[in-house]
N, C-alpha and C positions, 0 to 999 in steps of 0.2 A: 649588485656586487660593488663595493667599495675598487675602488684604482689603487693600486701600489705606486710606491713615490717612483718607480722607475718606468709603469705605465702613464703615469701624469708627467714625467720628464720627458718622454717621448714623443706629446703632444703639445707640448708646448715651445714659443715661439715668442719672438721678441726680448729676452731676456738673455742679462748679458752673466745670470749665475742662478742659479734653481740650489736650495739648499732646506733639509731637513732641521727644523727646530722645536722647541716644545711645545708650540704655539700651530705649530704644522707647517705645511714645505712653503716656504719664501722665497718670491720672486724680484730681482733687484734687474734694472735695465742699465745700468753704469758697472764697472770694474772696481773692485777696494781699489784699486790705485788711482782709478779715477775719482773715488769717493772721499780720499786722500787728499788727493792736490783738493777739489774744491772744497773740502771741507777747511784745508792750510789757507785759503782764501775769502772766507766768509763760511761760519759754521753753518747757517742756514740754507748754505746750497749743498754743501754734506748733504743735508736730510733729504735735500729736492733729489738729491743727486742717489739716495737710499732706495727711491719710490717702484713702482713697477709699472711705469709708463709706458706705453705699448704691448704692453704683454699679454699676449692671448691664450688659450687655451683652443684648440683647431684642428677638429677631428670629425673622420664619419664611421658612422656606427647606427646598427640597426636595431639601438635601444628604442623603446618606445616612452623610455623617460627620464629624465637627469634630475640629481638633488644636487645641490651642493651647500656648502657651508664657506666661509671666510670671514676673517676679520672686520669689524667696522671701521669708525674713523669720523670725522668731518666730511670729509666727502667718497664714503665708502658704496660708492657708485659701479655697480656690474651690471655689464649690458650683455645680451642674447642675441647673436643673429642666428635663423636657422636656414641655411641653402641660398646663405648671403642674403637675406633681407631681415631687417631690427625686427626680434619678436618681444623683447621687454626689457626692462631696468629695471634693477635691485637695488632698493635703500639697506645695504646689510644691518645698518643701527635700528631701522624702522620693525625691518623682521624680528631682534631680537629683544626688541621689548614684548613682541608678541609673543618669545618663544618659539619662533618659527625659521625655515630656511628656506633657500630656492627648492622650489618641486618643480620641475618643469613638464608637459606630456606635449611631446612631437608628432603635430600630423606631417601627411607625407608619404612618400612612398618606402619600398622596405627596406632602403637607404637615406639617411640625412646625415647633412652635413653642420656642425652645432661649433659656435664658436663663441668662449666665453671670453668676454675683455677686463680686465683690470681696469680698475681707476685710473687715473693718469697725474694726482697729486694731491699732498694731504693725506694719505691714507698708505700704510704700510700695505703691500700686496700678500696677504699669507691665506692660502687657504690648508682649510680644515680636511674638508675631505670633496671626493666626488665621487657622485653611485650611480649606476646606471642599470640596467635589469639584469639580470643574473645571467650568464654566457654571451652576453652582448657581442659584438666586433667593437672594436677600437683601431683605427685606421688615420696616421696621421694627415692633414690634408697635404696636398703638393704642389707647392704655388708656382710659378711661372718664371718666377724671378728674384732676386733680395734688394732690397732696400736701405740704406745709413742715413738717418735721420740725426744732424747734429746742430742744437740752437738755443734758444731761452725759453719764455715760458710761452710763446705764442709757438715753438714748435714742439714744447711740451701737454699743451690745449690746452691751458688756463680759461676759464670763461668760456666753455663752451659746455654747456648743460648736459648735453649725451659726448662723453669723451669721445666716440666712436666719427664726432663729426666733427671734430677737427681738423683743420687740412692735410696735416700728415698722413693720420689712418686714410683719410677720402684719399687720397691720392694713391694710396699703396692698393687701394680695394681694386680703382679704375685698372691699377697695374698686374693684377694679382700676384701682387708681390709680399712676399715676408720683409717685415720690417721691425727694425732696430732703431726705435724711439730713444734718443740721449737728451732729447730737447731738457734744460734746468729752468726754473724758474730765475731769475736774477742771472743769468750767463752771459756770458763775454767773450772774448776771443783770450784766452790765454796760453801757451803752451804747453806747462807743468798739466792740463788737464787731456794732454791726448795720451791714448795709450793701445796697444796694439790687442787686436781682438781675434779670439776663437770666432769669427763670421768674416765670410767674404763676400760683401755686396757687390752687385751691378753698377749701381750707380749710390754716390754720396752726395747728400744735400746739408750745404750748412750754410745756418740762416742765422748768424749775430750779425750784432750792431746796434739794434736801438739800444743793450743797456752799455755800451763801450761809453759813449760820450757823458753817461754820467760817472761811470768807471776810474776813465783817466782824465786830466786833465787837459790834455790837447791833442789833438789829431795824430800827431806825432807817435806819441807813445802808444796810442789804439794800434796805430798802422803797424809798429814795430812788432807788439805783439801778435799782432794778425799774421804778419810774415812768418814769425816764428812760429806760431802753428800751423801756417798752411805749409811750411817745409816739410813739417813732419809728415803730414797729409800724403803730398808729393811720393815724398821718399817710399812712404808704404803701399802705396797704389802703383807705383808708375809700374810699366811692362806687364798689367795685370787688364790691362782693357777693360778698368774699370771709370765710367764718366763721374768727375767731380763736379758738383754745379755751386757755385757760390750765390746766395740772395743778396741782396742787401736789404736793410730794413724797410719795412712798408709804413708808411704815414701816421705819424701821430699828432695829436692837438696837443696835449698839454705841455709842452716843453716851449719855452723862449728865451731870448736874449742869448745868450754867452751859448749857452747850454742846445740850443737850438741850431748856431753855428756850426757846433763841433760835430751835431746832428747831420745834419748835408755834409761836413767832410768824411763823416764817415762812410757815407754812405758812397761818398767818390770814392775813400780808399780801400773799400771792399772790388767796386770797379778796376782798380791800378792793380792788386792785388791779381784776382782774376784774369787780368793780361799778361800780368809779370810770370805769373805758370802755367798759360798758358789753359786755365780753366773754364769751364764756361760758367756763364752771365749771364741772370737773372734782376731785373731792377724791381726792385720789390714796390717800387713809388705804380707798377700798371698792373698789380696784383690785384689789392683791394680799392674802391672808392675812398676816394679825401672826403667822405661825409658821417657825420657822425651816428646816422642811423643803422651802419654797418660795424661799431664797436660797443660792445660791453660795459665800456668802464673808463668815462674821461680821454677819450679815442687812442687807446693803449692796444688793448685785448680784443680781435673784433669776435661779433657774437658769431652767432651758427648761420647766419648770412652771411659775414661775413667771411668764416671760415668757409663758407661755400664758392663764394666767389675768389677767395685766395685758391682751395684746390684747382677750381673748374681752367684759372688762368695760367696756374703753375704745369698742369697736365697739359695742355697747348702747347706749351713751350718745352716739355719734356717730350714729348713725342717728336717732337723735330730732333730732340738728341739723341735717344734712346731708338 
């Protein structure tokens, strides 16, 4: 049996708008007004900001096997776990040269639990359809907790091979938390880009800074801006017993001189910041290793070690808060 778009809207998670098109139901993890403001501030985080970054699909049901169909892309990457352990990845462009789709067959007992992931960038999230065996159950899963993930592109998983193991999702698994992936590629701290959401998380994490210092020109006006968004933050959280945890950027190599400077300040005025409301602090310099066999790409992006050992450090220090 094929899902109806209001059974596939039921089960899905991470997504800040599910919407039916000609293409099939599309999943976006930002607001049009958040897609607004960044797109007012450089059009190619619009697009970042269009994607379906975190967004899962997360249901049990005692099909004995799932098809599904979606869109390719550049990196039209969909991963499988079943009963929370990775059972495969989907090249959707690779399938459809063959003329093929996901088939999936679930062993297990006479309940499993199947959770499909989205790409996380590069690739528009639309699927086509999902089938499952004819009078199936469909049961949405129920996580334990919620999650706000707000950042660039290292908390939107750039460079990490299986999107699933970037540190946000690891971090939300350890928590069995629902989460709401914002992370942009090219992001910054700006204001004009917060916006109030149909989700109430536990706890928010927001992790800019590395691209602020090439952003603005001096520490100064980072800072400013930072304030002014973290006001906003404040104001919408506060009396909600919800924990804000602020990062600051973790370690990169290719950056010097001028540029490098306003790197370290930044990373203090994410610190001042974090005082000044009273939030909590994370320094993101005891996250990952200062070495380059822990990043992807010019020590930017770290790999899937790297992302390992950012979650495994960040979960430490969230469990003191949390």
């Amino acid at each position: 049996m094929k899902l109806s778009f209001d059974q596939i809207k039921n089960i899905t998670f991470g997504a800040a708008s599910v919407k039916e098109t000609e293409q099939g139901i599309r999943f976006v993890h930002c607001t049009d007004k958040q897609i607004e403001a960044w797109t007012a501030l450089a059009p190619v985080l619009g697009e970042r900001a269009s994607l379906a970054t975190g967004v899962c699909l997360d249901f049990h049901t005692n099909s004995k096997t799932a098809a599904f169909d979606a869109v390719g892309g550049l990196h039209g990457k969909y991963e499988i776990y079943v009963n929370g352990l990775f059972a495969e990845q989907y090249i959707m462009e690779d399938l459809h040269e063959k003329g093929e789709a996901v088939k999936l067959s679930v062993d297990g007992g006479e309940e499993n639990r199947i959770t499909i992931i989205f790409p996380c960038h590069d690739t528009l999230g639309i699927l086509k359809y999902l089938e499952l065996d004819d009078g199936a159950t469909v049961t949405p899963h129920k996580y334990a907790m919620k999650m706000l993930f707000i950042g660039d592109s290292i908390t939107q998983g750039w460079a990490a091979y299986r999107d699933s193991l970037a540190y946000a999702p690891r971090v939300a698994r350890f928590f069995d938390a629902e989460m709401l992936n914002q992370g942009v590629g090219g992001g910054f701290y700006h204001e004009s880009t917060f916006d109030k959401l149909d989700y109430d998380p536990d706890v928010v994490i927001i992790a800019y800074g590395t691209n602020d210092s090439g952003r603005y020109p001096t520490v100064e006006q980072m800072q400013h801006h930072a304030h002014k968004f973290l006001e906003l933050i404040k104001k919408e959280y506060e009396g909600k017993n919800t924990k804000i945890v602020l990062l600051s950027p973790i370690w990169r190599l290719e950056v010097s001189g001028e540029r490098w400077e306003r790197y370290l300040g930044c990373c203090e005025a994410v610190k001042e910041e974090a005082e000044k409301f009273g939030f909590y602090f994370v320094d993101g310099h005891t996250l990952v290793p200062k070495h380059i066999a822990f990043f992807a790409d010019k020590g930017l992006h770290p790999n899937e070690h790297g992302f390992s050992l950012y979650a495994e450090n960040l979960i430490a220090e969230l469990v003191k808060i949390i």
